[in-house]
BALOBA-1460 file (C-alpha; in Angstrom, 3 decimals):
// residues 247
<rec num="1" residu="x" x="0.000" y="0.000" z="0.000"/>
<rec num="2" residu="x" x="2.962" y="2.124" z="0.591"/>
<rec num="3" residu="x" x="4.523" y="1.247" z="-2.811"/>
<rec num="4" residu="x" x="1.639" y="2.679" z="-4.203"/>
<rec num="5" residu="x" x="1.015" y="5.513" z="-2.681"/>
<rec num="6" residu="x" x="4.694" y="6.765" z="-3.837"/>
<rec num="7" residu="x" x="3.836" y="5.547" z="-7.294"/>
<rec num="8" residu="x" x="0.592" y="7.948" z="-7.256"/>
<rec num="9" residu="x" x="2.750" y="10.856" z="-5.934"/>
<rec num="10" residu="x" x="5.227" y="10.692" z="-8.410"/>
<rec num="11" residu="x" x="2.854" y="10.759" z="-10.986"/>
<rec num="12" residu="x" x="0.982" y="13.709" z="-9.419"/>
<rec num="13" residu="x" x="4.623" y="15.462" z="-9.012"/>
<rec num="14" residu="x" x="5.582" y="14.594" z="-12.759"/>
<rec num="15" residu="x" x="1.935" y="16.261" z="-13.645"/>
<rec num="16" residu="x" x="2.623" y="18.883" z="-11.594"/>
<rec num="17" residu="x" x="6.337" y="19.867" z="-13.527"/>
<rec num="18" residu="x" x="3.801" y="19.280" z="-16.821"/>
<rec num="19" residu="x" x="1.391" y="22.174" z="-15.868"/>
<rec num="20" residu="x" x="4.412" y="24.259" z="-15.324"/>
<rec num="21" residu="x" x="4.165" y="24.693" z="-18.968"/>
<rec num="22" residu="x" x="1.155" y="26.102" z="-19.346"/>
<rec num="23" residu="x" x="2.525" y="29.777" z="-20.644"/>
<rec num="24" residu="x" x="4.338" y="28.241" z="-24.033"/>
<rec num="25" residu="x" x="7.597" y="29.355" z="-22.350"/>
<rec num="26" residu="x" x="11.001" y="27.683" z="-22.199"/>
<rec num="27" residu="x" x="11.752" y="26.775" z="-18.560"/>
<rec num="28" residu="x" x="14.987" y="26.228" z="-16.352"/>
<rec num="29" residu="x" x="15.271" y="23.820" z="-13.416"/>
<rec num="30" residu="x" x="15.307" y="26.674" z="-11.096"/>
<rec num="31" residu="x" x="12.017" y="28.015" z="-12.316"/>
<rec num="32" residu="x" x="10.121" y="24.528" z="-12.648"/>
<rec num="33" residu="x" x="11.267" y="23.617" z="-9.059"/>
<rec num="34" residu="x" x="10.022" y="27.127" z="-7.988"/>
<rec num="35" residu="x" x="6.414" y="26.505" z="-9.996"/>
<rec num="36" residu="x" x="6.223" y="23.279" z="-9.325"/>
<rec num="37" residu="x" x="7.031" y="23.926" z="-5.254"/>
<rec num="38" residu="x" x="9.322" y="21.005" z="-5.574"/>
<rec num="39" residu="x" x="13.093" y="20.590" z="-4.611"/>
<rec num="40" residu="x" x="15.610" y="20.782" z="-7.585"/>
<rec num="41" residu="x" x="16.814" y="17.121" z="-7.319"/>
<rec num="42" residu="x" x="13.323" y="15.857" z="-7.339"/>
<rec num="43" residu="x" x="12.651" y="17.784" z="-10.194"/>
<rec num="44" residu="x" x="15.541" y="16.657" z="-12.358"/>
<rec num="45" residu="x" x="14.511" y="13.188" z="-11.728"/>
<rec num="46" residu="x" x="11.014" y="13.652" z="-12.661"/>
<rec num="47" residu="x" x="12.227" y="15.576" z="-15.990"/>
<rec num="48" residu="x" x="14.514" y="12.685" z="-16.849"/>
<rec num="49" residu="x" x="11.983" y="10.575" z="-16.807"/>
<rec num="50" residu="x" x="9.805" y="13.184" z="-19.247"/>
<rec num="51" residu="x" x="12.312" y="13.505" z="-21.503"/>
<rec num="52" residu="x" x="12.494" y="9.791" z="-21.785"/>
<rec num="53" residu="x" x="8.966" y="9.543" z="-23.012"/>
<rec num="54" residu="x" x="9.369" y="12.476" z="-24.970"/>
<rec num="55" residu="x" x="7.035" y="14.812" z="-23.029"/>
<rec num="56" residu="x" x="9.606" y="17.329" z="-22.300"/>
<rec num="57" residu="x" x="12.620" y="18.475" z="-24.623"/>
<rec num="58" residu="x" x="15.856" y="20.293" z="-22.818"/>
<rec num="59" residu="x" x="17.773" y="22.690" z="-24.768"/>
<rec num="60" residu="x" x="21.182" y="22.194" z="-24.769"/>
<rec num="61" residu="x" x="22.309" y="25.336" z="-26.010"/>
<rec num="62" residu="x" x="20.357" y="27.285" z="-22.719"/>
<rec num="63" residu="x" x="19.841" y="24.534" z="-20.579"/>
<rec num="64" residu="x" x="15.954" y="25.029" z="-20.390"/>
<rec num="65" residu="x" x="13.009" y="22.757" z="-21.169"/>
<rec num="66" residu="x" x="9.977" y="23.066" z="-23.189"/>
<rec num="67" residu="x" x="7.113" y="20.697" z="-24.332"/>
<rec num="68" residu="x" x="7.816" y="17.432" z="-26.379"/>
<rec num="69" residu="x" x="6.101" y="15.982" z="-29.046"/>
<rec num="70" residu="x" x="4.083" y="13.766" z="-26.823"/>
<rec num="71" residu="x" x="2.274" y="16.262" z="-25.893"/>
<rec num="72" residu="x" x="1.180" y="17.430" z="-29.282"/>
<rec num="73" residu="x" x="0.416" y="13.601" z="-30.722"/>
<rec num="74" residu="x" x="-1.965" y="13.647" z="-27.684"/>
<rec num="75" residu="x" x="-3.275" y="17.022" z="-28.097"/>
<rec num="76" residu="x" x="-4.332" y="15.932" z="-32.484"/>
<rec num="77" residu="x" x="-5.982" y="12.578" z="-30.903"/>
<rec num="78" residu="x" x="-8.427" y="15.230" z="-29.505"/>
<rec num="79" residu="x" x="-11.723" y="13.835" z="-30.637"/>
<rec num="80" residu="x" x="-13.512" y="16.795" z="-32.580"/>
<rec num="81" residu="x" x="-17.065" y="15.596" z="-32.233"/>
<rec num="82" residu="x" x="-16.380" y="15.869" z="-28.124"/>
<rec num="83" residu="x" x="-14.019" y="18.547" z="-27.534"/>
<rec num="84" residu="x" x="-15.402" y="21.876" z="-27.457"/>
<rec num="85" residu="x" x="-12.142" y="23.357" z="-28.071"/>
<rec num="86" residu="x" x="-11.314" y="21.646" z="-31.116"/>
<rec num="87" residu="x" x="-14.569" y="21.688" z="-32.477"/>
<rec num="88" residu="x" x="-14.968" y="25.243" z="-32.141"/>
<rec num="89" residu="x" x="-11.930" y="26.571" z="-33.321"/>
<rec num="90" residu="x" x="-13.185" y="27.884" z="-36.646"/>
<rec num="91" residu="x" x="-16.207" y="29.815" z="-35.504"/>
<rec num="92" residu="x" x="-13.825" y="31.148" z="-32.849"/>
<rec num="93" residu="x" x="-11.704" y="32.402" z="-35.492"/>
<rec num="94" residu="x" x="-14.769" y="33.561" z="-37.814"/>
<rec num="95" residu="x" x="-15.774" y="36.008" z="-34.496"/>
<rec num="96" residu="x" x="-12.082" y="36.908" z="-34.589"/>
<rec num="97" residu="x" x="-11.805" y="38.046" z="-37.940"/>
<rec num="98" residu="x" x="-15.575" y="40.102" z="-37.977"/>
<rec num="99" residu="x" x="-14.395" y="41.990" z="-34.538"/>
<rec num="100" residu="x" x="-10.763" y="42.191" z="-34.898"/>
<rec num="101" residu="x" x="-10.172" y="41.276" z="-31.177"/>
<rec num="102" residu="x" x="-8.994" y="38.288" z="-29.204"/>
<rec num="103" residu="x" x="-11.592" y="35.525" z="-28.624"/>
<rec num="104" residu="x" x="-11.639" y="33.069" z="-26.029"/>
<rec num="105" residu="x" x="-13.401" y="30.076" z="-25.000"/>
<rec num="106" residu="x" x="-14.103" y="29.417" z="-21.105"/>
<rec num="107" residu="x" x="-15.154" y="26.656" z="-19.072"/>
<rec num="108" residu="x" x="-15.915" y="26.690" z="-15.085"/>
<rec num="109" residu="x" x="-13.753" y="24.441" z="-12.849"/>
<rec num="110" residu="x" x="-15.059" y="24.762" z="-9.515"/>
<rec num="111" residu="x" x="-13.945" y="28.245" z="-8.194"/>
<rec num="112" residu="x" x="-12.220" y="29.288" z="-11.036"/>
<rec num="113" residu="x" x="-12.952" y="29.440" z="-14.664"/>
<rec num="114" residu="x" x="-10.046" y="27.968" z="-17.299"/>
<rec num="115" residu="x" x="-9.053" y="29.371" z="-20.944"/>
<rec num="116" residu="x" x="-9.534" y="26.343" z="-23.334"/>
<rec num="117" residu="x" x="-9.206" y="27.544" z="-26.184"/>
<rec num="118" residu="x" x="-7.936" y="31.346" z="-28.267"/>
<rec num="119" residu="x" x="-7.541" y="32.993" z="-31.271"/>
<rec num="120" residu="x" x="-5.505" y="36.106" z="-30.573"/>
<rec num="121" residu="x" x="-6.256" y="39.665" z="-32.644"/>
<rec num="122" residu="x" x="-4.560" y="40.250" z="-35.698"/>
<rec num="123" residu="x" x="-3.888" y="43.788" z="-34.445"/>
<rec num="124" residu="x" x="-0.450" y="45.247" z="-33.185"/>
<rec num="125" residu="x" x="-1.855" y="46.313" z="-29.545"/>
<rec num="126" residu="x" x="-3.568" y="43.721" z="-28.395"/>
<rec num="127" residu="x" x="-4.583" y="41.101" z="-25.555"/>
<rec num="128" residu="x" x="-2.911" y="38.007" z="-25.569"/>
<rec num="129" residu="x" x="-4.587" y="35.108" z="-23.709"/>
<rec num="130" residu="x" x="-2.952" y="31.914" z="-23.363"/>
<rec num="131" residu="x" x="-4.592" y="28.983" z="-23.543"/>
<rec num="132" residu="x" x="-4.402" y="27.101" z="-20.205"/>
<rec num="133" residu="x" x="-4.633" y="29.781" z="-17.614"/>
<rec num="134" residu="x" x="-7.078" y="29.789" z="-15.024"/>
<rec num="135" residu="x" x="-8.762" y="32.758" z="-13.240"/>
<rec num="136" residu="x" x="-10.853" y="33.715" z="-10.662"/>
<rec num="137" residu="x" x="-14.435" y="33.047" z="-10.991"/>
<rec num="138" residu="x" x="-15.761" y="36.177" z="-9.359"/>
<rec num="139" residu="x" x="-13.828" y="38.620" z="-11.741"/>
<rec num="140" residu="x" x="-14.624" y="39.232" z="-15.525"/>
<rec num="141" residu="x" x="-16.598" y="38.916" z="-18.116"/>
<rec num="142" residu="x" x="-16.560" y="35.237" z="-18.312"/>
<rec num="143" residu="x" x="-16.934" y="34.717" z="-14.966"/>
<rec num="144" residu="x" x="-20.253" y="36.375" z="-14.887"/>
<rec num="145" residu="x" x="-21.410" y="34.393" z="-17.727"/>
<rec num="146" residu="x" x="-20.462" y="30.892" z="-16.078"/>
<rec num="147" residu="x" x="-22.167" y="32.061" z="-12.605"/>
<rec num="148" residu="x" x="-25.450" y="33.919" z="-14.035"/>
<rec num="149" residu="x" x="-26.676" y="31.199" z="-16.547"/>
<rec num="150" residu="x" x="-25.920" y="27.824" z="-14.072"/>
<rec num="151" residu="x" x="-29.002" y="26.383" z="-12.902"/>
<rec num="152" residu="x" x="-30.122" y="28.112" z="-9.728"/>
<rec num="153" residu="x" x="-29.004" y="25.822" z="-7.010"/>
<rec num="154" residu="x" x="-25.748" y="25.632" z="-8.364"/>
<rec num="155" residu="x" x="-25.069" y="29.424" z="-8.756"/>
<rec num="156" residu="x" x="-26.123" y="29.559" z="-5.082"/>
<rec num="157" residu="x" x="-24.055" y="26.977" z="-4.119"/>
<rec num="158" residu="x" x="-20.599" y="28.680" z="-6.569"/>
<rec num="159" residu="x" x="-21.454" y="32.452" z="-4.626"/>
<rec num="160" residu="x" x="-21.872" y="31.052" z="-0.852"/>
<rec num="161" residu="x" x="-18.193" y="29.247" z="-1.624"/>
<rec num="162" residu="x" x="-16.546" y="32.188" z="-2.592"/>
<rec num="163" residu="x" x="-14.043" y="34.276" z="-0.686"/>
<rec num="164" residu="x" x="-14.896" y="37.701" z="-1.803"/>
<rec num="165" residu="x" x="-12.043" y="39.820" z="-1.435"/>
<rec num="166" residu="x" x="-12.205" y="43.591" z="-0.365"/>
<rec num="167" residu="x" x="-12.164" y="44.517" z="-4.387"/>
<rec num="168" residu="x" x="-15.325" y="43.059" z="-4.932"/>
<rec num="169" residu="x" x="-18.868" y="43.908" z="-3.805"/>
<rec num="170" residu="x" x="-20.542" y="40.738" z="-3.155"/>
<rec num="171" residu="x" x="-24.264" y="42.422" z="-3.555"/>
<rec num="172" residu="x" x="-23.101" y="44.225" z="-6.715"/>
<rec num="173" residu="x" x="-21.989" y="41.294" z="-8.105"/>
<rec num="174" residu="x" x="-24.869" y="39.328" z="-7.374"/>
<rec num="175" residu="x" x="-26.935" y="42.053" z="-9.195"/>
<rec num="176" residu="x" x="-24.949" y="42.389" z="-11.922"/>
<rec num="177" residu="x" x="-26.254" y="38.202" z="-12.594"/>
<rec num="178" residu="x" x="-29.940" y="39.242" z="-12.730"/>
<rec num="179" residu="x" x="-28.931" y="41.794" z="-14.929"/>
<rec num="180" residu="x" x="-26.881" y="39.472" z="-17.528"/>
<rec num="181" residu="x" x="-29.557" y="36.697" z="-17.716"/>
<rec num="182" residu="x" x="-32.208" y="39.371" z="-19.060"/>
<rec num="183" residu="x" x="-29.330" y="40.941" z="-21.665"/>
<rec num="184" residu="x" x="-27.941" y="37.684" z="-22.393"/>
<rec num="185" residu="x" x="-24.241" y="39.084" z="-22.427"/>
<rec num="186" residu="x" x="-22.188" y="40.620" z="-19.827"/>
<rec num="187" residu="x" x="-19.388" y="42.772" z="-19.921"/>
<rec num="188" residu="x" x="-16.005" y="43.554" z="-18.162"/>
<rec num="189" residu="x" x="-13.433" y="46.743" z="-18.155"/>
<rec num="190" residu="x" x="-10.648" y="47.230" z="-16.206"/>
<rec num="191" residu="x" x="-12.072" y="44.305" z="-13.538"/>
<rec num="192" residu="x" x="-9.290" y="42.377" z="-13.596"/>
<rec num="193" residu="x" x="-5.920" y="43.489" z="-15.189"/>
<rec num="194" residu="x" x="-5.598" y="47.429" z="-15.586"/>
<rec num="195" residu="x" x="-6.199" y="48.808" z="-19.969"/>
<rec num="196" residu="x" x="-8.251" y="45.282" z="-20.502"/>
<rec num="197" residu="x" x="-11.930" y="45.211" z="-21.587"/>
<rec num="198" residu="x" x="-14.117" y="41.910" z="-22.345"/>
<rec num="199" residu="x" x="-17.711" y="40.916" z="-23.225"/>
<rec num="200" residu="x" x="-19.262" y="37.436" z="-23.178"/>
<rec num="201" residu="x" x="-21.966" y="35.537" z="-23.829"/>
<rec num="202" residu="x" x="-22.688" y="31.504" z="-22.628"/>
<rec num="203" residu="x" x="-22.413" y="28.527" z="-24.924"/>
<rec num="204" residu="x" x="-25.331" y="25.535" z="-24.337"/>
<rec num="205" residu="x" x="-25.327" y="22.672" z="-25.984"/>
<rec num="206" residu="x" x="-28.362" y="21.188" z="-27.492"/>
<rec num="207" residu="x" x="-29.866" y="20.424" z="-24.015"/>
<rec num="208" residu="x" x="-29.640" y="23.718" z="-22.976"/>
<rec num="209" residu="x" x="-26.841" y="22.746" z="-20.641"/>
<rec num="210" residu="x" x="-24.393" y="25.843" z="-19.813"/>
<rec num="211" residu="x" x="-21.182" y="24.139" z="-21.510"/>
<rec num="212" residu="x" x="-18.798" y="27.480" z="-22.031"/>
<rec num="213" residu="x" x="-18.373" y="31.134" z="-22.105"/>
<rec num="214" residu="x" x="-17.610" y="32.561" z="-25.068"/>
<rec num="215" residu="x" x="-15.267" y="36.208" z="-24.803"/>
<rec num="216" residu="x" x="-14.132" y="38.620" z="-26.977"/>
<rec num="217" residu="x" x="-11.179" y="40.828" z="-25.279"/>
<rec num="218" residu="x" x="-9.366" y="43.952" z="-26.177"/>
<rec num="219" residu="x" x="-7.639" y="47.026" z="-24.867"/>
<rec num="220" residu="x" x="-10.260" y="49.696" z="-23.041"/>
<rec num="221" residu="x" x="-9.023" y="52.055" z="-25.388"/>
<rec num="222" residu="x" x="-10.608" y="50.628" z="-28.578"/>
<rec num="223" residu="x" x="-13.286" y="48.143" z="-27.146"/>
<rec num="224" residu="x" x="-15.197" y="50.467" z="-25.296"/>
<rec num="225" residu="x" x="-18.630" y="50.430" z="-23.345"/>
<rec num="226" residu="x" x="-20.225" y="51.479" z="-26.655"/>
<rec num="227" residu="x" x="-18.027" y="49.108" z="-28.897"/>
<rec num="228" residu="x" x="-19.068" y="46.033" z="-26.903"/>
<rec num="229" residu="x" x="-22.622" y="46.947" z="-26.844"/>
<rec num="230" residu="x" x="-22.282" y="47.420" z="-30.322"/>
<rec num="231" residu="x" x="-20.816" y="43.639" z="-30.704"/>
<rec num="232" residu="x" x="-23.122" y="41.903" z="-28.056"/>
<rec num="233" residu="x" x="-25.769" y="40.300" z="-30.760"/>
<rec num="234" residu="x" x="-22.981" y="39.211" z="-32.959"/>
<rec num="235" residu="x" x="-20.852" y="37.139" z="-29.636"/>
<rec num="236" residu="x" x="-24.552" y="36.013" z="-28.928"/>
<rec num="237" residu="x" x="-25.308" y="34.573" z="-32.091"/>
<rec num="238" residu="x" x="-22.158" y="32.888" z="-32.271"/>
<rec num="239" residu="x" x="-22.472" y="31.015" z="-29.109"/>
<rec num="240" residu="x" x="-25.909" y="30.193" z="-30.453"/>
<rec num="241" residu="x" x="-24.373" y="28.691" z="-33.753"/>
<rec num="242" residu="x" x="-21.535" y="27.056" z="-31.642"/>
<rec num="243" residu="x" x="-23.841" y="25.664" z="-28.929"/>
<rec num="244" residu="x" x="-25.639" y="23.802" z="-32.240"/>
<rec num="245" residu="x" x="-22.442" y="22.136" z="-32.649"/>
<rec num="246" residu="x" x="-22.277" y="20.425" z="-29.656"/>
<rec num="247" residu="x" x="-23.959" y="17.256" z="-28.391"/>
């Protein structure tokens, strides 16, 4: 029982030093043991064993590490009819080209919502969102979207969980989802990183199951109050189209 309970740690540890990656930068030991809250030596260990299976690739010429091809032969064996963010991909970059910002695709993991899938903006200033990173679910656009339009016990359930910090008015908030389930869009600026604006609108599937948020993002400058008013019907009938898609 022992034995195996050092065999499951490893391989949370060795997921662990995998999710370090998650920014699509080159890494050095330091800075994966430092991510990864693990000591050097157990690191190195962990990455030998990576690079073994071909999960991880170290460059020689800077002594850093970045994502094997393992990783991308398992990423293309991504079923399309199942995976939201593979079968989405082209409507997300149809919204993409019609706006000319970025466009994300959401989903809710418990207290915090991830980024599953991107298409960044053509344009020279503008938001880059990496696929990968969670966020708070009580800050942003998409956040309001995966709270407001969950079935009522559940959204109860999400907002009584929540550690509101002092940022964040807990009755505003809660207003703010009454508000977004009669527009059907909801909209963020300056919420959660300073110059940074967002709207969003939710993705069901043919149930009528909440499945995603769908997100356009942009500087404040250029997608303003008006601009993403302006946009709302056209994010809205794209979720519609994509929420077709999906079982």
């Amino acid at each position: 029982m022992e034995d195996q309970k050092l065999t499951v740690r490893a391989v949370e540890r060795a997921l662990d030093v995998l999710l370090c990656f998650t920014d699509g930068r080159m890494l050095s030991l330091t800075e994966i043991a430092g991510k990864a809250g693990l000591h050097k030596s157990t690191v190195l260990r962990l990455l030998a064993s990576l690079e073994s299976k071909g999960f991880v690739v170290r460059d020689t010429a800077t002594d850093k590490y970045r994502l094997g091809f393992r990783i991308w032969e398992l990423a293309a064996s991504l079923s399309g009819d199942d995976e939201p963010a593979v079968l989405l991909l082209p409507e997300l970059e149809r919204l993409r080209d019609q706006i000319g910002e970025t466009v994300s695709l959401y989903i809710r993991d418990g207290l915090e919502r991830v980024r599953i899938q991107a298409v960044q903006s053509n344009q020279a200033i503008r938001r880059v969102a990496p696929v990968g990173a969670r966020l708070p679910i009580y800050v942003g656009a998409s956040s309001k979207i995966l709270i407001a339009f969950e079935e009522e016990a559940v959204r109860e359930q999400l907002l009584s969980q929540l550690e509101w910090p002092p940022s964040v008015d807990e009755l505003l908030f809660r207003s703010q989802l009454a508000e977004i389930r009669g527009l059907g869009y909801a909209t963020s600026v300056e919420e959660r990183e300073p110059g940074a604006a967002a709207v969003a609108a939710p993705i069901f599937n043919r149930s009528h199951k909440l499945v995603a948020a769908l997100a356009v993002s942009g500087p404040s400058n250029r997608l303003t109050t008006d601009k993403m008013r302006e946009h709302a019907d056209l994010i809205i009938n794209a979720a519609k189209r994509m929420g077709t898609m999906l079982r």
